[in-house]
C-alpha positions as CSV (number, residue, x, y, z in Angstrom):
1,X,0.0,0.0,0.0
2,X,1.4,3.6,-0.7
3,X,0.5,5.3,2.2
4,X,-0.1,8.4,0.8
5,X,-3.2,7.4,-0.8
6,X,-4.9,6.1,2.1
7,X,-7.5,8.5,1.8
8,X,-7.9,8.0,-1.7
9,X,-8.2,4.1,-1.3
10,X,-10.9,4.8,1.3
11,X,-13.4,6.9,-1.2
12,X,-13.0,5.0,-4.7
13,X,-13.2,1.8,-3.1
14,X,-16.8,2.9,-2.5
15,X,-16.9,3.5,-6.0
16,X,-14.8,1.3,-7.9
17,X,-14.1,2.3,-11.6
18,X,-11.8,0.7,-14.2
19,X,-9.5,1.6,-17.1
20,X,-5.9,2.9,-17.4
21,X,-5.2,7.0,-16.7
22,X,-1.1,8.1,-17.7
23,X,1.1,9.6,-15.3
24,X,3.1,10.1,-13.8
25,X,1.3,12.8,-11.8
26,X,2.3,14.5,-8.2
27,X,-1.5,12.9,-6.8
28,X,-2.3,9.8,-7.0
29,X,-2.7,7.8,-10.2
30,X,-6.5,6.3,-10.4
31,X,-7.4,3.7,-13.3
32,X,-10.9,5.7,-14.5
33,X,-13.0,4.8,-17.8
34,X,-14.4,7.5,-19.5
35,X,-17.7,8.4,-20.2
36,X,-18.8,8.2,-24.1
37,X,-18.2,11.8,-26.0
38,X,-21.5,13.6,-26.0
39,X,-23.8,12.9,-28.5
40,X,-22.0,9.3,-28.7
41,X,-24.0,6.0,-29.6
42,X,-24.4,3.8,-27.1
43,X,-24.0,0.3,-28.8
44,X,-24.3,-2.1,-25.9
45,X,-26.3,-2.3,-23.1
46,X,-24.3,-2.0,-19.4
47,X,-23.1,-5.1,-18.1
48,X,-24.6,-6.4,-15.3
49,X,-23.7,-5.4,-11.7
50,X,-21.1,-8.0,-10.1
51,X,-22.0,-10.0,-7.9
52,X,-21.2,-9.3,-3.5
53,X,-18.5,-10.8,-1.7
54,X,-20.5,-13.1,1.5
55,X,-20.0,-12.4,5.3
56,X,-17.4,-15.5,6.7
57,X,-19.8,-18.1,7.8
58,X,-17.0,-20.0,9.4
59,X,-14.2,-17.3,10.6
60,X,-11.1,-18.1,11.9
61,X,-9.8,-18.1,15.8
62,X,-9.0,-14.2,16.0
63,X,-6.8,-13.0,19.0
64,X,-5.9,-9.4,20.2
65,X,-2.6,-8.4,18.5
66,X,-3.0,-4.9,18.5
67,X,-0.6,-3.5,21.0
68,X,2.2,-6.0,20.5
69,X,2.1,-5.2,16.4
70,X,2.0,-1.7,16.9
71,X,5.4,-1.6,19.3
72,X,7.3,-4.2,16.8
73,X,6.9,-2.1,13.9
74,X,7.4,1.1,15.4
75,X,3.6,2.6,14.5
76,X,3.2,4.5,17.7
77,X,0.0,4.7,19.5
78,X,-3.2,2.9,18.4
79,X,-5.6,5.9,16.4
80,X,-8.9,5.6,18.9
81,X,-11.0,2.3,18.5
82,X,-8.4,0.4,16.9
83,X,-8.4,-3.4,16.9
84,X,-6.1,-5.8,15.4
85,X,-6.6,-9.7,15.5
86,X,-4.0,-12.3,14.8
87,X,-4.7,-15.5,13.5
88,X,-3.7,-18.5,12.3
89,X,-5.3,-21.8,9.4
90,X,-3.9,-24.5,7.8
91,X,-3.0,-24.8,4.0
92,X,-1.8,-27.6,1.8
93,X,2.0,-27.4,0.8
94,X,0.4,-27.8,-2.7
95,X,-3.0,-27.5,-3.3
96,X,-2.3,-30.0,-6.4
97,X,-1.1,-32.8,-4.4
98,X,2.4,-33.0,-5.9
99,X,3.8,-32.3,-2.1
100,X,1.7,-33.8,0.7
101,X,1.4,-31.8,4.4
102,X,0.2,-28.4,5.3
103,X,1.8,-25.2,6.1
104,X,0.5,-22.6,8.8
105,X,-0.5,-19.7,7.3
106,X,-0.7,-15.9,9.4
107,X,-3.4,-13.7,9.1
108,X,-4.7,-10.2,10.7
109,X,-8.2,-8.6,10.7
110,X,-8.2,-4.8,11.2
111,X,-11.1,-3.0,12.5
112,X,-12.6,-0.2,14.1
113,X,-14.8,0.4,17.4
114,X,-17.6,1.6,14.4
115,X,-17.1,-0.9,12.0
116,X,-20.2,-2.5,11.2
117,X,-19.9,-6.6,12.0
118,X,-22.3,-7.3,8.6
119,X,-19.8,-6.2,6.4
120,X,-18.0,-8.7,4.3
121,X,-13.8,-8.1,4.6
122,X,-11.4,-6.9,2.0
123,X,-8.5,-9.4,1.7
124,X,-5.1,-7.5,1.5
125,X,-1.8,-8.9,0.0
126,X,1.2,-6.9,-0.7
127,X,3.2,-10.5,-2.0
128,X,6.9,-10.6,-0.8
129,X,7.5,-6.5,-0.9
130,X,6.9,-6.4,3.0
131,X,4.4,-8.9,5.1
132,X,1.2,-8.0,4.2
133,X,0.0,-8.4,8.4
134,X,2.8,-5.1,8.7
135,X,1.5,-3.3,5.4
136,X,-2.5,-3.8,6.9
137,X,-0.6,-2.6,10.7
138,X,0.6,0.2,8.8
139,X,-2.5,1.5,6.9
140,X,-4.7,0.9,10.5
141,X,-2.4,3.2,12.0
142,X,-1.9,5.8,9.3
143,X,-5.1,7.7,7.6
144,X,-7.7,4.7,6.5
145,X,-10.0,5.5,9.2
146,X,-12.8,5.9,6.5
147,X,-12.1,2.4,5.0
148,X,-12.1,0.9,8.2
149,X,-15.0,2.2,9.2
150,X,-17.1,1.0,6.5
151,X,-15.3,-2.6,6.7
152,X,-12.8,-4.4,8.1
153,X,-9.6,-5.8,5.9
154,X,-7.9,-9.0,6.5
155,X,-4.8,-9.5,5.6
156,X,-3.0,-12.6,4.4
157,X,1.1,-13.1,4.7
158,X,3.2,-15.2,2.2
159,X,5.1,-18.6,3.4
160,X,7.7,-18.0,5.7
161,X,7.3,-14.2,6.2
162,X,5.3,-12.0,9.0
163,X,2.7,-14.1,11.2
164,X,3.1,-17.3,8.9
165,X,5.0,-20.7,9.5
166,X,8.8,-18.9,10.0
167,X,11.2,-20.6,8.1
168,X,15.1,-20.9,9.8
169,X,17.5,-21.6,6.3
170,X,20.2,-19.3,6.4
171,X,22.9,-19.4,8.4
172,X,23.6,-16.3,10.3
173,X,26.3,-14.8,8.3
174,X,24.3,-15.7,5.0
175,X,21.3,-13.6,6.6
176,X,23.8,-10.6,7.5
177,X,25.4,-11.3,4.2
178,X,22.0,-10.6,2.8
179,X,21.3,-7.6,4.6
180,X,24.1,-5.8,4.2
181,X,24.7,-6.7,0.5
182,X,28.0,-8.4,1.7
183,X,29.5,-4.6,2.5
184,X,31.7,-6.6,5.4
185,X,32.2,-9.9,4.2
186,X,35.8,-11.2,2.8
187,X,35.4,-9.4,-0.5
188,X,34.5,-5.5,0.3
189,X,36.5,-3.9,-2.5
190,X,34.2,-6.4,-5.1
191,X,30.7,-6.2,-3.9
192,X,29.2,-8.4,-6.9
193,X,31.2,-11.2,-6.4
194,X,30.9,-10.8,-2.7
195,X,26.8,-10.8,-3.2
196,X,27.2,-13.7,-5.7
197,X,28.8,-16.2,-3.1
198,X,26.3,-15.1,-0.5
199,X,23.4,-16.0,-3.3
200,X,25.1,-19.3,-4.1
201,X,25.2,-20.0,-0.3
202,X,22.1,-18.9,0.8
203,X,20.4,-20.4,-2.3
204,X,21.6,-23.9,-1.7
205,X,21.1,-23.4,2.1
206,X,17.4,-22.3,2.1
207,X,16.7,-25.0,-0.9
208,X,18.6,-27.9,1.1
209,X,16.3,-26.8,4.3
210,X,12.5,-26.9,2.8
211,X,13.1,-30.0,0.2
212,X,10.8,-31.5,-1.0
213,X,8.8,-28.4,-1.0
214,X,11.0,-25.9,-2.4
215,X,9.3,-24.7,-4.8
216,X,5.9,-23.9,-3.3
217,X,6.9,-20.6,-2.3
218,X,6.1,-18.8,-5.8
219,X,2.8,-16.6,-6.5
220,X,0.4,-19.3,-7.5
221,X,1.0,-21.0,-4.5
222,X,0.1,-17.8,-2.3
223,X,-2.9,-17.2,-4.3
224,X,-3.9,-21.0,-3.3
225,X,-2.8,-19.9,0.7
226,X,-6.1,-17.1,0.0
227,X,-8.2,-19.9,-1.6
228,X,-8.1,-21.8,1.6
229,X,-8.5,-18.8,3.8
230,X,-11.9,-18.4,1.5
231,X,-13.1,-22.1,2.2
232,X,-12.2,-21.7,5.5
233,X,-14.6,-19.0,6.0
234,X,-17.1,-20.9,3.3
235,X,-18.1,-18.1,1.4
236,X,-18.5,-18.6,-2.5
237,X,-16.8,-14.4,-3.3
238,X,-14.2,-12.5,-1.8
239,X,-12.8,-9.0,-2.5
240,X,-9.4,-8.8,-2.9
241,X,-6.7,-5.6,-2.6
242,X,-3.1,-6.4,-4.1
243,X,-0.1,-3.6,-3.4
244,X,2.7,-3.7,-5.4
245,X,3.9,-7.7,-5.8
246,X,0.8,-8.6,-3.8
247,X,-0.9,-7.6,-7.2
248,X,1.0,-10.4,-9.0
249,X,-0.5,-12.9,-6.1
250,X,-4.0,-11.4,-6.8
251,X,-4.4,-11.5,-10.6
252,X,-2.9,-15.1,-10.5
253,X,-5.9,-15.9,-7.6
254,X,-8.2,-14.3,-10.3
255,X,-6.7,-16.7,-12.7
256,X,-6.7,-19.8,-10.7
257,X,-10.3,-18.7,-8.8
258,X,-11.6,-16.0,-10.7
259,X,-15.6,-17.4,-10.5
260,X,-14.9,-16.4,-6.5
261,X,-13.8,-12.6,-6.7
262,X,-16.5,-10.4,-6.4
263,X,-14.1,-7.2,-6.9
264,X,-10.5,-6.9,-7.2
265,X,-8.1,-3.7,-6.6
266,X,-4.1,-3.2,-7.4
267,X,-2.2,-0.7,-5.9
268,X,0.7,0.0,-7.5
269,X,0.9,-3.5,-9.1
270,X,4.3,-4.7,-9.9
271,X,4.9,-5.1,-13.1
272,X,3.9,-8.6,-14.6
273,X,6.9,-10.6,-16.5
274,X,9.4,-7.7,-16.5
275,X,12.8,-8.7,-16.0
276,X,14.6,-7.7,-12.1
277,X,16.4,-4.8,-13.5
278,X,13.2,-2.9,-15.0
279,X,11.5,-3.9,-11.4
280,X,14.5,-2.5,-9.3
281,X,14.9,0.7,-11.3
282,X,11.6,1.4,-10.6
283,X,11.5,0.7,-7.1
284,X,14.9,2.5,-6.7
285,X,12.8,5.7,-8.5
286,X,9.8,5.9,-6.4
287,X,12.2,5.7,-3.7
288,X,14.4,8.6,-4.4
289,X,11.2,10.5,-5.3
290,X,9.9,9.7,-1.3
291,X,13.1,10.9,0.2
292,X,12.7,14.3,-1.9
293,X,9.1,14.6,-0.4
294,X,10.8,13.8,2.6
295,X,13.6,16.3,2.1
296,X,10.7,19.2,0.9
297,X,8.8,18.3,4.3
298,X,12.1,18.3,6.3
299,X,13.0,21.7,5.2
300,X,9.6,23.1,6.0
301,X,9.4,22.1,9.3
302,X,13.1,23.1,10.0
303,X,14.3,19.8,10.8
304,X,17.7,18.6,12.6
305,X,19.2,18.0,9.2
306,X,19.8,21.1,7.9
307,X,18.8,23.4,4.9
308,X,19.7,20.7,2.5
309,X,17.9,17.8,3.9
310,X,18.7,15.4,0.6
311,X,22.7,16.1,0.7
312,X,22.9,15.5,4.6
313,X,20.6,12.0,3.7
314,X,23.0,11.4,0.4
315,X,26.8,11.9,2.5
316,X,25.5,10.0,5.4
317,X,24.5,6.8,2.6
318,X,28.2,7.3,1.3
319,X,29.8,7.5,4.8
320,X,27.8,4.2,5.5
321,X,29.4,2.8,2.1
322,X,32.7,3.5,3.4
323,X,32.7,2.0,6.2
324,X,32.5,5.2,8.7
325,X,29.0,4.3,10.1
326,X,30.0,1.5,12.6
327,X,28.4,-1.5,11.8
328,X,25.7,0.0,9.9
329,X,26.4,-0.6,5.7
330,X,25.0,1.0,3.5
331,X,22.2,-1.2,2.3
332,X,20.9,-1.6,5.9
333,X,20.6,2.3,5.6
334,X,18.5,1.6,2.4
335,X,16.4,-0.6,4.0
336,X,15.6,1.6,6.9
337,X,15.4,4.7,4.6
338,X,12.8,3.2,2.1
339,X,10.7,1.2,4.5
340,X,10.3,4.4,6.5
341,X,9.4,6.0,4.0
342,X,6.9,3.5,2.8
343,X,5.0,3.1,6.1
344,X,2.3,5.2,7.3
345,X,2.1,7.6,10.5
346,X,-0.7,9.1,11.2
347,X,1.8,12.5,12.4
348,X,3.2,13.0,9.7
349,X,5.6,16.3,11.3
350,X,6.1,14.0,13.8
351,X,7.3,11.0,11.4
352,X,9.4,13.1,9.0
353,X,11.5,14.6,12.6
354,X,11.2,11.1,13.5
355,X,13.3,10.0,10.5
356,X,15.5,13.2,10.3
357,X,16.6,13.2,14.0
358,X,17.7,9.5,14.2
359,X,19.6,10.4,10.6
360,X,21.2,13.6,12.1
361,X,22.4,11.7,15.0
362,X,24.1,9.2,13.3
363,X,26.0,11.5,11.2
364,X,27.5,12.9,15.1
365,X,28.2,9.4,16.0
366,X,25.1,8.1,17.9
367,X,23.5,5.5,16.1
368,X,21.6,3.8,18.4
369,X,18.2,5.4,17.1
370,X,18.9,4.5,13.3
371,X,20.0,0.9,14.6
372,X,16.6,0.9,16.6
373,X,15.1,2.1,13.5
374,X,16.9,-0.8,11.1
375,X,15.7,-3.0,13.4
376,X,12.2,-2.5,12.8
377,X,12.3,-2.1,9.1
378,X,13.7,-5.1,8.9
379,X,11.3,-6.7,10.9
380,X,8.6,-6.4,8.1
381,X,11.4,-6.0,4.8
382,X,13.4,-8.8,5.9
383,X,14.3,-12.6,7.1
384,X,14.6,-15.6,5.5
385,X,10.7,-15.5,4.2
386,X,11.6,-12.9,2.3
387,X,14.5,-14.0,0.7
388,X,12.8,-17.3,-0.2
389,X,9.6,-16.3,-1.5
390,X,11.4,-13.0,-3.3
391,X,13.8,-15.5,-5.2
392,X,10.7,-17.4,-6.4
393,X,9.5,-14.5,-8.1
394,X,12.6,-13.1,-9.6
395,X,12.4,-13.0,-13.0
396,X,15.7,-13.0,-15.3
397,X,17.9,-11.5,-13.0
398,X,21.4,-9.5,-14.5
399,X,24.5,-10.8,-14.6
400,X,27.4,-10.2,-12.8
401,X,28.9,-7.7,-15.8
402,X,25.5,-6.1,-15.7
403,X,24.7,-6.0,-12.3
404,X,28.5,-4.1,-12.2
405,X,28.0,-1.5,-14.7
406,X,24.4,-0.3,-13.2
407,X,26.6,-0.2,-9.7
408,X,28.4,2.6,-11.3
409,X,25.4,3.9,-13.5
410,X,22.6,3.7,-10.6
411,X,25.7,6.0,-8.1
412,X,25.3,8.7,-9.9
413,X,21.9,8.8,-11.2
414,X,20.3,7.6,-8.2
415,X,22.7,8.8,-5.1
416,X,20.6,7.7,-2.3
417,X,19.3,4.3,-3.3
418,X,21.0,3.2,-6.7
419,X,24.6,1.7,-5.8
420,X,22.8,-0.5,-3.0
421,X,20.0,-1.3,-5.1
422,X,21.9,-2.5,-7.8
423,X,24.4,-4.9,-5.6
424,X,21.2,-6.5,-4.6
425,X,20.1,-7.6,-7.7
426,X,22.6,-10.4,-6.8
427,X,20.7,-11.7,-4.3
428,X,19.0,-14.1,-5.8
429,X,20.9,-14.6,-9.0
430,X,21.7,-18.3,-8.0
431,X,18.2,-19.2,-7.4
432,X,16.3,-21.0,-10.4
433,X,15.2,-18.3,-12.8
434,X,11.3,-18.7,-12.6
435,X,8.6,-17.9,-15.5
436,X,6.2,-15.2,-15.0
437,X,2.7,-16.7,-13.4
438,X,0.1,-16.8,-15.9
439,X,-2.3,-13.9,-15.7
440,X,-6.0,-14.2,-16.5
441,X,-7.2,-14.5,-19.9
442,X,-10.3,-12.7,-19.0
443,X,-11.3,-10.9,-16.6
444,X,-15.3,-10.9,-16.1
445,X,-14.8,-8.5,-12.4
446,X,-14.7,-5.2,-11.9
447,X,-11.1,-4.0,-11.3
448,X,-9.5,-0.8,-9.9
449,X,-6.0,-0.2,-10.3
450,X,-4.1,2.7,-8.5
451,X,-0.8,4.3,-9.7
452,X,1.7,6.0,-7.7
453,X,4.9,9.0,-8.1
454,X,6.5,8.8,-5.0
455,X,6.4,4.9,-3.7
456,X,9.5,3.1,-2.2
457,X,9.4,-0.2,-3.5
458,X,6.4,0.4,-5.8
459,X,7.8,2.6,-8.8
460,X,7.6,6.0,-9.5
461,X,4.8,7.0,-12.2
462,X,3.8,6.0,-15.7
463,X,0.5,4.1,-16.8
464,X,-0.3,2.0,-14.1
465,X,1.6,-1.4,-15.2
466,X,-1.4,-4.1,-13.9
467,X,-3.7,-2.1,-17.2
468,X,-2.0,-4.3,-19.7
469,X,-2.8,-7.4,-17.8
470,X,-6.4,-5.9,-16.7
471,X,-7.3,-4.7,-20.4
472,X,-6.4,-8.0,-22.1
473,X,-8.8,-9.5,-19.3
474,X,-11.3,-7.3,-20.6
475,X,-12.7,-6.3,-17.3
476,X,-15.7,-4.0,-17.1
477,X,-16.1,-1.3,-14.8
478,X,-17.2,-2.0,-11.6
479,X,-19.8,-1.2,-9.0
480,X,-19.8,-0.3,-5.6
481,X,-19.1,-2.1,-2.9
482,X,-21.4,-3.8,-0.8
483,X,-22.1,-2.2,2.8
């Protein structure tokens, strides 16, 4: 979810309209269909209104989680009313059979005191960007008071990552490996080697550990995980929300289940079938575009950083890259930078001094709040869930040569975020390459998709990138939700 938009989420989802708008734009990017031109023929009578997603008739075992979510992931206080459940079901390894046992699958239910209890939920994934449970946490706590209000949303977290079934592969100087893109390993002067070896090491760890179920990790299988969650609560339609690679997970549940969505939503979808590279440069963009919003509000409120917010934010990324930060390297900084930036607050003065005072401290020598503040990112950005599941998406990652020269391109055009974001592309280079998951033919529900300009880990602007996949579906427009 880009938080941002919260607002925007909350009123069109009362009104859900499809088609592709361009951008990019400085608000946020909503798919509309036009009207005919005036005097235009109508040649086809409307299609009939979509059918309702069903109140659970069988919900899961919910538990209070609120308080304990909020202080993990660093949201602050709980807005007034707020409730968050935590709960856990059961789904097959492989829905197919190929693999027989079960795997525990997380889930969490946000809602307010007002929140009607006749209201069917919207089902939330956000894929293997960030857990989905810590994306939902996140929009609870930031401004979606309206959505809430008229429903509650559920969210559903990939295999290995958030609330789900944790999985232990990597040894603990892979995982560091990993998270600090290798910056202190035995190879510092050659980072893409370095990252290769960890890839190669953590890849055959991680495989070695979950044979013979290795490869259930991918985006069909997490669309299956959200089939069981809908016969667990026996209801014959859902409505589903996917954010950024969450929208992969949901069009291929509207592939494999499609006669079950009653509406479906993408917010800043990731691309489907583009290559790592195109899907890092534009995560690497909407990234850089946040910290300059960041930098503009910074500057405004006369923040601890300085007149010149995005130069204090760019030197301190550099002195991290050189070792002059401690133990903190320079993708760490990334990680804590962009999934800052990407959460919600529902303060946002507070929030950006927040961010700007644990930065400017660091730069005198006190880290402690920016390690505090790793810490947490990481929490929802990070482990060994992520690295598995993220692998089994990766599509056609670089080589080593290429991953080398857009080291040196990405510095310069991208100060902040390029140089790290490019040295992780070799992350997963040693995992199997995978195919892109077949999207749906046809789509016969209503569909909204939501752009964004300024979206760590999302993309910064241009069409909206789920309309190709949407218009070849042929969805119509759709109708308001129920409730």
């Amino acid at each position: 979810m880009r938080w941002t938009r919260a607002a925007v989420l909350a009123s069109t989802l009362s009104i859900m309209i499809a088609g592709c708008g361009a951008g990019p734009s400085d608000r946020p990017g909503v798919a509309v269909q036009r009207p005919p031109a005036a005097g235009g023929a109508v040649t086809s009578a409307p299609p009939p209104p979509p059918v309702d997603a069903e109140l659970p008739k069988t919900d899961l075992s919910w538990r209070d989680c609120t308080q304990p979510t909020l202080d993990l992931l660093g949201l602050g206080p709980a807005p007034a009313g707020l409730v968050l459940d935590c709960a856990e079901y059961s789904t097959p390894i492989d829905a197919a059979g190929a693999v027989i046992g079960n795997f525990r699958a997380g889930a969490m239910r946000a809602r307010l005191a007002q929140t009607p209890a006749d209201v069917p939920p919207l089902v939330l994934t956000s894929g293997s960007d960030r857990s989905s449970t810590a994306t939902l946490a996140g929009l609870a706590a930031g401004p979606a008071g309206g959505l809430l209000a008229a429903r509650p949303i559920v969210a559903v977290d990939r295999r290995g990552m958030g609330t789900s079934q944790p999985i232990d592969c990597l040894p603990s100087e892979i995982r560091r490996g990993l998270a600090d893109n290798a910056q202190f390993g035995p190879e510092p002067g050659n980072p893409i080697a370095a990252m290769t070896t960890v890839s190669q090491d953590g890849t055959i760890a991680c495989r070695d550990f979950l044979q013979p179920y290795e490869n259930t990790f991918d985006v069909p299988h997490a669309a299956d995980d959200i089939e069981q969650l809908r016969r667990q609560w026996q209801v014959e339609h859902i409505t589903l929300l996917g954010t950024g690679n969450g929208a992969k997970v949901a069009l291929s549940y509207a592939r494999r289940y499609g006669d079950h969505v009653a509406r479906l939503v993408l917010d800043s979808p990731e691309p489907v079938g583009t290559d790592a590279v195109t899907r890092a440069e534009q995560a690497v963009q909407g990234a850089e575009a946040a910290l300059t919003a960041f930098a503009q509000r910074c500057v405004g409120i006369g923040c601890s950083l300085g007149p010149d917010p995005r130069t204090a934010v760019t030197d301190l990324v550099n002195k991290a890259g050189s070792g002059n930060l401690g133990d903190i390297s320079a993708n760490a900084l990334r990680t804590a930078l962009s999934g800052f930036l990407g959460s919600p607050r529902a303060d946002q003065v507070n929030r950006t001094g927040e961010l700007a005072d644990a930065l400017a401290a660091a730069g005198r020598g006190d880290r402690s709040a920016l390690s505090n503040l790793i810490l947490r990112e990481s929490a929802a950005t990070a482990g060994d869930g992520q690295f598995v599941n993220r692998c089994s998406d990766t599509q056609l990652p670089p080589t080593p040569t290429k991953a080398t020269e857009l080291a040196g391109t990405w510095a310069g055009k991208y100060p902040v975020f390029g140089k790290s974001a490019a040295i992780a592309l070799m992350a997963c280079t040693a995992w199997p390459v995978s195919t892109a998951p077949p999207m749906p033919e046809k789509l016969g529900i209503p569909v909204l998709v939501l752009g964004a300009v300024a979206a760590p880990g999302g993309g910064a602007g241009g069409r909206a990138p789920g309309c190709r996949a949407r218009g070849a579906g042929g969805a119509p427009p759709a109708g308001p939700l129920p409730g």
